[in-house]
C-alpha positions, 0 to 999 in steps of 0.5 A: 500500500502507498501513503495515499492510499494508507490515508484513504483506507484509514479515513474510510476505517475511521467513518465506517466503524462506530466502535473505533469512534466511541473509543476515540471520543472517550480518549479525546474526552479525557484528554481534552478534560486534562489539558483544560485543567491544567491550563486552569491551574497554571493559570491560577498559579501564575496569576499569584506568582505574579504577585509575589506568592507562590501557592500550590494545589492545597490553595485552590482547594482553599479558594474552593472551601472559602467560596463554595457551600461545604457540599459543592465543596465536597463534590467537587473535591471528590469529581477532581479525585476520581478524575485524576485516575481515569485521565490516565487509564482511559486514554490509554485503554482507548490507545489499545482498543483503537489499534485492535479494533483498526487492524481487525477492520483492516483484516475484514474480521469482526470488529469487536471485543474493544475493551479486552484489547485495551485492559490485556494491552493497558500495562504494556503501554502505559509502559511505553508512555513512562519511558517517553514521560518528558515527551510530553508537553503536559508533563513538561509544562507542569516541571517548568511551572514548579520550577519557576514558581520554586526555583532560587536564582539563576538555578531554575534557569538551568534546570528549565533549559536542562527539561527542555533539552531532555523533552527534544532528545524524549521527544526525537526517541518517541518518534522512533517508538511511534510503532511501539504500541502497535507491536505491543497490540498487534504482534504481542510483543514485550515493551522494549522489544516492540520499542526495538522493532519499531525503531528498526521498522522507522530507520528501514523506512525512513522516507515512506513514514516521513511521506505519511507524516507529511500527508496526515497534516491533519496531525498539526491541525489537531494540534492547533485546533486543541489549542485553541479550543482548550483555551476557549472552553474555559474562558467561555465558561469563566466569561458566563460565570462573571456575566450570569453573576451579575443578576443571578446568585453566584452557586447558580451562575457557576453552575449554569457555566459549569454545565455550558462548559461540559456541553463544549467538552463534550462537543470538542470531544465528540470532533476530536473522536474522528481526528484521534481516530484516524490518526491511530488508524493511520499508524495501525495500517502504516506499521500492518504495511512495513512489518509485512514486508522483508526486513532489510537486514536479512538475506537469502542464501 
């Protein structure tokens, strides 16, 4: 298969099969729900390092205990606990059901059994994801912040040129292991052997993964268009709080803002379900390709 066609056969994937799409949205969900968070605390942070206090989570709970009846308080507390857990597990089982249930369409089996898929293959990858943990801006963003907000002198200056050296060189090695997880799901293979074959199958391939890449330019519109809406989502909401509170109680402004954000979330998740999709199913059959063809390291006698 060409690069074309790759891309042609995964879109057609991603519209025709409803359950990669239920997944997807789950990841994008989460993911999406994780990223407006940290924005929000950054933002809180940064607004009272700038003027001269440096506070941590502990203060927002504060702030919430302060302003809030003691059972908002408590629900929310509680809401923020269980989320905690599954930002991290659900986009990661989704990962796993996303690249079987693709390959089982790309194969013309019946595509079922996503969540076996993603519970048998959950630890392998969330494996995969430690090692390549600095690749992460989410990560990264959350260091350099505690870093300028706990750091002393000109040392918080090196220890932030320090991350951001190891997130490029995290970054350049996750982009060898892009094929990781497929062979952990598709092949059954353990983490550092599946992490070893996909760097063989990208160096032996170079050119025809760097032509993919360059025709899924929906990857970078992705990129940009979570961006934007990851700062729209909150500041529509915030916008609606301070508006509704002008002639409304303020429990029932943040609640009507609450409940407008969710509807956003929910809206964003369900468009980034197709984008998130398609460009797993875009690897999924990109990684099927190469892995069936000779391995340029072997000869026939």
């Amino acid at each position: 298969m060409t690069p074309r066609e790759i891309i042609a056969q995964a879109w057609t994937i991603t519209r025709k099969e409803r359950s990669l799409r239920r997944w997807g949205f789950a990841s994008a969900f989460f993911e999406t729900l994780r990223d407006v968070e940290l924005l929000l605390y950054q933002t809180y942070f940064m607004y009272w390092y700038l003027k001269g206090i440096s506070v941590g989570w502990l203060s927002v709970e504060m702030l919430f205990f302060d302003s809030m009846p003691f059972w908002l308080f408590v629900s929310i507390t509680a809401f923020l606990i269980i989320l905690i857990p599954l930002e991290l597990f659900v986009p990661t089982i989704a990962t796993g059901s996303i690249i079987g249930l693709a390959a089982k369409s790309k194969k013309g089996e019946e595509v079922k059994g996503g969540l076996v898929l993603g519970l048998y293959n959950f630890f392998p990858i969330l494996e995969v994801h430690g090692l390549f943990v600095l690749s992460s801006i989410t990560t990264v963003t959350t260091a350099i912040s505690m870093m300028v907000r706990y750091g002393q002198g000109d040392l918080r200056y090196w220890m932030i040129g320090v991350v951001a050296v190891l997130w490029v060189v995290a970054a350049l090695f996750h982009f060898f292991a892009s094929f990781a997880e497929e062979a952990i799901v598709i092949r059954k293979k353990g983490v550092f052997a599946a992490v070893s074959d996909s760097f063989k199958l990208i160096v032996s391939h170079l050119s025809h993964v760097m032509f993919v890449l360059i025709l899924l330019f929906v990857i970078s519109l992705r990129i940009i268009i979570n961006a934007v809406m990851v700062l729209l989502i909150p500041g529509i909401a915030i916008g609606l709080a301070f508006l509704l509170a002008l002639f409304l109680s303020p429990q029932l402004s943040y609640l009507i803002a609450g409940l407008v954000g969710l509807l956003l979330l929910l809206g964003a998740s369900y468009f980034f379900a197709y984008l998130h999709v398609f460009k797993q199913t875009v690897w999924t059959l990109t990684y099927m390709e190469l892995s069936s063809r000779k391995e340029l390291d072997v000869i026939d006698l």
